[in-house]
DOFITI-279651 format. One record per residue (C-alpha): z, y, x; residue in one letter. Coordinates in steps of 0.5 Angstrom, whole numbers, plus 500, padded with zeros to 3 digits. Layout:
BEGIN
ZYXA
...
***
This chain:
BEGIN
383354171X
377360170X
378359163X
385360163X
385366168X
379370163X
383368157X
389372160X
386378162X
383378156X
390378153X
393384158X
387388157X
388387149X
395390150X
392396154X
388398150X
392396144X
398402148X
392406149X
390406142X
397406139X
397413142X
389416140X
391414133X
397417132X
394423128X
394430131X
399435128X
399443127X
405446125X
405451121X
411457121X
412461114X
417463109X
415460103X
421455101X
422457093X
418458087X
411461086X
411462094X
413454096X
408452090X
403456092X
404454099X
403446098X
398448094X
393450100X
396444104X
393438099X
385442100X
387441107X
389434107X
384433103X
379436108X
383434115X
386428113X
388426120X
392432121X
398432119X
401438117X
408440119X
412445114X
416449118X
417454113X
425458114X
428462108X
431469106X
430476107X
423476106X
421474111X
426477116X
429471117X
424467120X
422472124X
428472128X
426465129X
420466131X
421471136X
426466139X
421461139X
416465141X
422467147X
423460149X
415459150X
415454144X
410457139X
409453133X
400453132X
401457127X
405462123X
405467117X
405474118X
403481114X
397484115X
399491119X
402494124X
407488123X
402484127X
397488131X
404492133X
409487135X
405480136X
398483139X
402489143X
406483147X
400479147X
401473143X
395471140X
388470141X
383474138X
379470132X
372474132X
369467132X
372465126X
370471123X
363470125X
362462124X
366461117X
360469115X
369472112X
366479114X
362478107X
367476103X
374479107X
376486105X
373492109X
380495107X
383490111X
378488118X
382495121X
388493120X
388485122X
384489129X
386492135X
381493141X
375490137X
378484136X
381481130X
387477130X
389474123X
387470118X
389473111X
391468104X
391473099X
394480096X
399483094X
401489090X
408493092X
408498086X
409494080X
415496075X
417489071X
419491064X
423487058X
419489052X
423487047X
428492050X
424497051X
422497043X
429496041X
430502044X
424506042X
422507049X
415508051X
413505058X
414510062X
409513068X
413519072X
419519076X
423523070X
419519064X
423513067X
429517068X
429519061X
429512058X
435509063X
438515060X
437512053X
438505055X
446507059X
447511052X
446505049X
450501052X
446498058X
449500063X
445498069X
438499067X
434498073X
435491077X
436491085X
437485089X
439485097X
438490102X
430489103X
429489095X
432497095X
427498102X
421496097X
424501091X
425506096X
418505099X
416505092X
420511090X
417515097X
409514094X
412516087X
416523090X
410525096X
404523093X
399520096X
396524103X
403525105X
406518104X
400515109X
402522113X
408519114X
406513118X
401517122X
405523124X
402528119X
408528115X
415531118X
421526115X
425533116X
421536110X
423538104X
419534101X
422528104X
428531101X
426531095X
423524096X
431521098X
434526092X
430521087X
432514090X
438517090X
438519083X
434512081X
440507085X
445510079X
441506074X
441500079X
448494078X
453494083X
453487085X
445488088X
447486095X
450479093X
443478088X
436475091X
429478088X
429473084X
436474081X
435481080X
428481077X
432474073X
436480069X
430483067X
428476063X
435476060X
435482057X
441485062X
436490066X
430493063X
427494070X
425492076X
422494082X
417488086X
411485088X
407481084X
411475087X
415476082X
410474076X
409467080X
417467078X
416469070X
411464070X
415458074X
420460068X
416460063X
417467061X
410470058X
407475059X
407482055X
413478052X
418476056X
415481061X
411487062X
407491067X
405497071X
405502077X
412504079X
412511075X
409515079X
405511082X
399511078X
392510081X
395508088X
395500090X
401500095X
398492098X
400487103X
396482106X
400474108X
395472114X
397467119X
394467126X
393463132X
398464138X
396463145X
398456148X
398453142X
400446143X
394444138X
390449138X
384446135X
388444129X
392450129X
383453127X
383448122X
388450118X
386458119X
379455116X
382453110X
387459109X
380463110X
377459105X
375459098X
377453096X
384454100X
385462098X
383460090X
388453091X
394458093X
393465090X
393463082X
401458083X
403464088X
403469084X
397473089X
389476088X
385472094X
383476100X
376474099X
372477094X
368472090X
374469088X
373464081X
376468076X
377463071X
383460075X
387466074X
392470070X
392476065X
396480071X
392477077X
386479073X
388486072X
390486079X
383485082X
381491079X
386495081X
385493087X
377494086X
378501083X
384504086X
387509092X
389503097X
395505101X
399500106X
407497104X
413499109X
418493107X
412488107X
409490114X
402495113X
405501116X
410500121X
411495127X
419491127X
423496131X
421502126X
422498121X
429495123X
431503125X
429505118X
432499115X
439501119X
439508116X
437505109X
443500110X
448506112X
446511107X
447505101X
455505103X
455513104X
451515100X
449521105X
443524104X
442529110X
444524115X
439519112X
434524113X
436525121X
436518122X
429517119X
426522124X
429520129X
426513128X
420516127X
422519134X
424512137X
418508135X
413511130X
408516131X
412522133X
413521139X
***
């Protein structure tokens, strides 16, 4: 009987622990918020994803990634998300004032000084950088990689059978679509939706003010009712009557696709768009080409992904593992070299990257830094999304004088001028 009594406990406290095992062997998750879902992007991500399997391999890794826009659809989700307090454990956003303005300012994220200070990044992180991923002392995001904005992807076959030499002012690349619509193209310069004609405009405002009075123009020391602000619209004006009429209904990569076939010449987008040459094949100086949009030269219009731990993230110590391989080597030289981005870090394994990335790192080296409007450096959401409505409006009338109004008044609204 005591026999039997011992062997039935011992089956029930099999049961138990077996239920309490089924539960603490389940693996841990970190769910992990971005907008790469294509191309370079999605490819560049994954990448990333198998070093931190390969080093956290009872975590699993949930991709919540949401397409379009650039990200703006996904930051409509997250604030949802984040309104209904259901953070994911970590999210995808740009270095600037799009995270310290918006996030930092609501008090959404925890301070990662001691990240910084445990995995030694303060070496190998740009200074350029530490300022604007900081607020108060305190350092808020993890950044991947480096973007440059300022990039003119060009067809060379059609720029040689057209006699046309690379162009580096803002009239030089006049000139050359003058003689492209001449002989018979009659768009010239791709444009995609709505974000892709903010980052030619921002292209086109460094282009026409130079660069003091573009940062001006993010910290108050440049009027938006200036005349050189005038003149700045005056040439995205003039730049838009070589774009094609169709652009609204166009992706980034269908417009920057028109410049592979032959159809455009020019297109104006950050160096994304090579991990999308590359995905399709196309070779470098000869389906296409590069430099600073005209005007642009000796400036690196940047913008930095990094990702950031929320306050009250479900799995918090999951959610540190995924940012110590963001913020790794290993994980930076994985991602960057597919996505069609220069590592944040600085001691990158050169060999693992392209004829543009390379050029790339040493503009990034060597040139004047100055921070992108579209992509999140200079202006929070709520200026953003104002400026976006005035350039939405002016895409339809076309009425420069009221474009210049609204966007004094956005600086009013929610930049430094108020």
């Amino acid at each position: 009987m005591r026999s039997y009594k011992f062997i039935l406990l011992t089956i029930v406290l099999m049961l138990v622990l077996a239920a309490c095992g089924g539960r603490s062997s389940q693996k841990d998750q970190v769910e992990v918020f971005s907008w790469w879902t294509g191309g370079g992007e999605a490819a560049g991500l994954d990448a990333m994803i198998e070093v931190f399997k390969a080093e956290y391999p009872d975590i699993e890794f949930v991709n919540a990634a949401v397409a379009g826009g650039a990200g703006t659809n996904a930051r409509a989700v997250l604030a949802g998300r984040l309104q209904a307090n259901n953070p994911p454990d970590s999210w995808q956003g740009h270095a600037g004032q799009e995270l310290i303005g918006t996030y930092v300012a609501a008090n959404q994220l925890e301070p990662l000084n001691f990240l910084y200070e445990e995995e030694g990044w303060l070496a190998v992180m740009p200074p350029t950088l530490i300022p604007l991923m900081s607020e108060g002392g305190n350092i808020y995001s993890v950044p991947v990689n480096i973007h440059r904005a300022n990039v003119l992807w060009y067809n060379p076959s059609v720029l040689t059978a057209n006699g046309i030499s690379v162009p580096t002012t803002l009239s030089e690349w006049y000139a050359a679509m003058d003689t492209l619509k001449a002989n018979g193209m009659e768009a010239p310069l791709a444009l995609g939706e709505q974000w892709t004609a903010m980052h030619l405009f921002e292209t086109v405002l460094l282009a026409s003010l130079g660069t003091n009075a573009y940062n001006g123009l993010w910290d108050g020391s440049t009027s938006w009712s200036s005349p050189q602000v005038t003149t700045a619209l005056q040439d995205f004006q003039k730049l838009l009557t070589y774009t094609n009429s169709d652009a609204s209904a166009l992706s980034w990569q269908d417009a920057a696709q028109l410049v592979i076939n032959g159809d455009a010449a020019f297109n104006v987008m950050g160096d994304w768009a090579e991990g999308f040459f590359r995905e399709i094949g196309s070779v470098p100086m000869q389906g296409y080409g590069w430099a600073p949009t005209p005007g642009t030269g000796g400036n690196f219009q940047f913008l930095s992904d990094s990702f950031v731990l929320p306050r009250n993230a479900p799995h918090r110590d999951a959610a540190i593992a995924w940012l110590k391989v963001a913020g790794s080597k290993a994980g930076q030289d994985a991602f960057n070299p597919v996505k069609g981005s220069i590592p944040a870090r600085n001691d990158a394994d050169r060999s693992l990257y392209g004829e543009y990335l390379l050029s790339a790192m040493n503009d990034w080296a060597s040139n004047t830094v100055v921070g992108s409007l579209t992509h999140g450096v200079v202006a929070n959401d709520s200026w953003k999304s104002e400026i976006d409505t005035a350039l939405g409006l002016f895409l339809n009338n076309g009425n420069i004088a009221a474009f210049q109004a609204a966007l004094a008044a956005a600086c009013s609204a929610s930049g430094p001028c108020q």
